[in-house]
N, C-alpha and C positions, 0 to 999 in steps of 0.2 A: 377898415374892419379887420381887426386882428384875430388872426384863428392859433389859437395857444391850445389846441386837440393834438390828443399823440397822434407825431407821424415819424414816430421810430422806424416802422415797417412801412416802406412804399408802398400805397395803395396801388389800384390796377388804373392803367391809363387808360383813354379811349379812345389814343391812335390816332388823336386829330394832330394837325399842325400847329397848334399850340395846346403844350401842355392841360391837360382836363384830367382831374382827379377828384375822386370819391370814394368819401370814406362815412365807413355804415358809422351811426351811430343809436346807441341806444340810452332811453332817458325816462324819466316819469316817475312823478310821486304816488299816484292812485291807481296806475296801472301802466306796466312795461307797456311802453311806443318803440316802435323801429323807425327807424330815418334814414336817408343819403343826402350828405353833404356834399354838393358839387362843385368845386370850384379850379382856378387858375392859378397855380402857385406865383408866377409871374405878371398876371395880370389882375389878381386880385383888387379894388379898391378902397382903399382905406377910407371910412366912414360913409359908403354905400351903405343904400340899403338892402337889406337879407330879404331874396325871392323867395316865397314858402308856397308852393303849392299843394293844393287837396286832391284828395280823393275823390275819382267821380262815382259818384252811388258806390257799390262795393267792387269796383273795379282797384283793383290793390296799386302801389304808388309807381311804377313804372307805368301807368297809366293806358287808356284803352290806345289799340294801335302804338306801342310804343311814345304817347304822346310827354307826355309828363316827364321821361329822363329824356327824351330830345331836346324840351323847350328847354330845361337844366342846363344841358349840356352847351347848347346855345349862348344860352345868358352868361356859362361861368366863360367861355369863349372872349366876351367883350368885359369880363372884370365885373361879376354880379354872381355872387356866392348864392346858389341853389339848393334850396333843402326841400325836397318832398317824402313825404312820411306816412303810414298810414295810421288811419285811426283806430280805437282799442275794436278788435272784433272785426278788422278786415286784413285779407294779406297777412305780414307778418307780425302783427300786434295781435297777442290773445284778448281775448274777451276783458268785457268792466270786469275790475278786483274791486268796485266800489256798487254802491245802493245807488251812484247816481242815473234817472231814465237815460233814453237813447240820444235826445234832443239838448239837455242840459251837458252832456256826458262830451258831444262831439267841441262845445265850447270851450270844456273844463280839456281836453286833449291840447286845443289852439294855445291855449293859455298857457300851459308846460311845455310847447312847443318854443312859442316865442322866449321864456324863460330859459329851458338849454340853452338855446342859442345863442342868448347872452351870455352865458355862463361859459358856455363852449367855444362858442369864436368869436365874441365880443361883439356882436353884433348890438345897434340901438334901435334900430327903424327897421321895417318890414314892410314889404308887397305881398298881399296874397294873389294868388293867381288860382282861379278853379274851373271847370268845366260840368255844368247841369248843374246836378246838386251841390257838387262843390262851388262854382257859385253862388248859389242861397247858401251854404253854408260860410261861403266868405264874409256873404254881408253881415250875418247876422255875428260872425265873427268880430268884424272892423267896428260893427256899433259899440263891441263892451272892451277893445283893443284900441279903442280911436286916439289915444296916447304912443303907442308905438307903431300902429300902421298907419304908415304915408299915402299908400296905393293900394286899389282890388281893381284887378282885372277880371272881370265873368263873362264869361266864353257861354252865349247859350241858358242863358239863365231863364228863370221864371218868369212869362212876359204873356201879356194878356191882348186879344185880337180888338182890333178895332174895324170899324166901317170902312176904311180903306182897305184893309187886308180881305177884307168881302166881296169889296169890287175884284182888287187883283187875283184873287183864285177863282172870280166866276171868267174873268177877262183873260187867263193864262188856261182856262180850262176850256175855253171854247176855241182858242186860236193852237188847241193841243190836236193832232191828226189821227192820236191814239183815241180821244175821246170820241170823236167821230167814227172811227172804225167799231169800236166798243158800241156802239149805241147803234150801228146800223145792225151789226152781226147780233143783236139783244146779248149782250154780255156785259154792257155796264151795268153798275152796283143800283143803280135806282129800278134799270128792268125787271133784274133777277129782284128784289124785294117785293116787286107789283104780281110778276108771273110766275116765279117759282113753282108754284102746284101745277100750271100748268106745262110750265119747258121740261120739267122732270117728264110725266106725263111722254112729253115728245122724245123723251130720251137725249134731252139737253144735259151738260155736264155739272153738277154744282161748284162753284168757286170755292176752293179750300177757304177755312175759316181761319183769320192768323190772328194768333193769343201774343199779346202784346205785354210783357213782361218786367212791372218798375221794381228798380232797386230799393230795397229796403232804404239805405238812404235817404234816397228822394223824398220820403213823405216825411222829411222831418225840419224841410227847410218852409220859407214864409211862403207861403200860398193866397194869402188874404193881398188884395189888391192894396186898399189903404193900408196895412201894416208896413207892405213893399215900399210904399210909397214917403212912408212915414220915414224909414228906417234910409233909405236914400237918401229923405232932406238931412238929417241928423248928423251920416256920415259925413254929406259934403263939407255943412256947416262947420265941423270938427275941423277942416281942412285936409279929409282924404281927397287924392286924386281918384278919378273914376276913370275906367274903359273897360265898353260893353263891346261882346262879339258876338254876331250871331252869322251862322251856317245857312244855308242852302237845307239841308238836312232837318231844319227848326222850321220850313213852313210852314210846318201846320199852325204853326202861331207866330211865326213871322218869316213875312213873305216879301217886304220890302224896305231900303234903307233905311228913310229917318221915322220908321212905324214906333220905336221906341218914345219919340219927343209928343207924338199923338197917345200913345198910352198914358204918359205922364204930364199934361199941358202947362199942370200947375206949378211943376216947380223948375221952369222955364231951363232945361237941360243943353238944349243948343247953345253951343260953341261954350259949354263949361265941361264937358265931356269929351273924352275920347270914345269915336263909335267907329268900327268895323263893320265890312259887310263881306262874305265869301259864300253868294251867291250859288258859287257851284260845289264848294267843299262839301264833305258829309260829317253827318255832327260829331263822330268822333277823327274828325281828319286824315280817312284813309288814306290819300294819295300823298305822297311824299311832298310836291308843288304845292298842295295845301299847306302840309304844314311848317315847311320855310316859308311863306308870308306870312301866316300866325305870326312865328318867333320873329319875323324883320319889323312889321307892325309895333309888337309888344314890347320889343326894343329899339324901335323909334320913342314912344309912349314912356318906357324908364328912362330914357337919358333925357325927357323934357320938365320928366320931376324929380331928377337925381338933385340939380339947383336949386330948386323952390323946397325940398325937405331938408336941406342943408339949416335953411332961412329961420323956415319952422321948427329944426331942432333948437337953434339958438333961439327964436323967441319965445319958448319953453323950457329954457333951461332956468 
């Protein structure tokens, strides 16, 4: 991948033991994007394919907890050129300069995204990589990109509960010691909803109410079970690589390993995927140990389809 972007002026390094440099770039025909291009002067990969990651909901592109220029820095580490950038109206992208909604708008970004790129460092193939929303926004990305993206990685995506996940949370909530203590002392959430009038009454304490708050983002990615469903067979078929991750943090809709292949039964995902599980991570990967296995994981997963998109540039040419 040749990167023919000025670098008259040495960008800032990041101190690692192999050279890591990044350099901002700015691009867009319907409305200025901002970007960082990360990469390895010395380990760069000629004809690799260009990491792009998103935005999660409107968390801006160095990502929640530092996550997004770690994995970057990461991937440009092993010779995988990283660009994360944020969308128009988040971070350092002003607002649409166009009439197009919020939903067609975040596509129409992807699209002049991957176009710089080319333009800029010669990239031909891309990985998306995103986290919640950015994930649903990958896919929906990869369906109308499925020409130039090889790979989506979705960290945490859109995922729908099954009858397993019912057993596991009633069977992880009864062998919990908190729940039992809660329910002896009347302070679990099903007492307080039965006796409230009453424990007030006794001068019982009310449970603060916590206001749970989605990013605008979020509601613009596929929410509809069969569209999700739809839109995964489409990409595979195209010949994207797939790897799903899901957090410890994402119980509430998924609580155990292969709960993904029971979501989706039909379009038989086992052993044609890449699936992660990090059980104890939190869904924006606060603990540092979280997120070195994310990025050792994710680049296990690129260096197994860096071969196979070689294959498929050529049988597409």
């Amino acid at each position: 991948m040749a990167h023919d972007f000025d670098l008259e002026h040495p960008p800032r390094s990041t101190g690692a033991s192999r050279t890591v440099r990044e350099r901002v770039l700015n691009y867009g025909r319907s409305t200025p994007l901002t970007g960082v291009f990360t990469y390895s002067p010395e380990h760069l990969r000629a004809d690799s394919p260009c990491v792009v990651v998103l935005n999660a909901g409107v968390v801006r592109k160095s990502g929640p907890n530092n996550l997004n220029a770690f994995l970057a820095r990461q991937f440009a580490h092993q010779g995988f050129g990283t660009f994360r950038f944020d969308f128009a109206g988040v971070g350092d992208s002003p607002n649409r300069q166009d009439t197009l909604p919020l939903k067609q708008g975040v596509l129409q970004d992807v699209t002049e995204t991957l176009d710089a790129l080319e333009s800029l460092v010669g990239a031909r193939q891309f990985v998306i990589v995103g986290l919640c929303s950015g994930a649903d926004n990958g896919l929906r990305a990869a369906r109308v990109e499925a020409r130039r993206v090889v790979g989506l990685a979705m960290i945490d995506p859109t995922v729908f509960r099954t009858l397993k996940w019912r057993l596991v949370k009633i069977a992880n909530r009864l062998g919990s010691s908190d729940f039992w203590t809660r329910l002896v002392t009347l302070r679990h959430r099903m007492i307080r909803v039965a006796f409230d009038p009453v424990l007030t009454l006794l001068g019982g304490a009310r449970d603060p109410v916590q206001v749970v708050e989605e990013p605008e983002l979020y509601n613009i990615g596929l929410q509809n079970r069969d569209e999700i469903e739809d839109c995964l067979r489409e990409v595979r078929d195209d010949g994207v690589a797939l790897c799903f991750a899901f957090t410890g943090g994402w119980a509430e809709l998924y609580n155990y390993r292969n709960q993904l292949y029971d979501v989706y039964p039909g379009l038989g995902l086992k052993g044609s995927v890449e699936l992660l599980y990090f059980p104890a991570a939190t869904h924006t990967f606060a603990l540092a140990e979280d997120r070195h296995a994310l990025a050792t994981n994710l680049l296990r997963w690129l260096e197994q389809i860096e071969a196979t998109s070689h294959h498929r540039s050529e049988a597409m040419a």
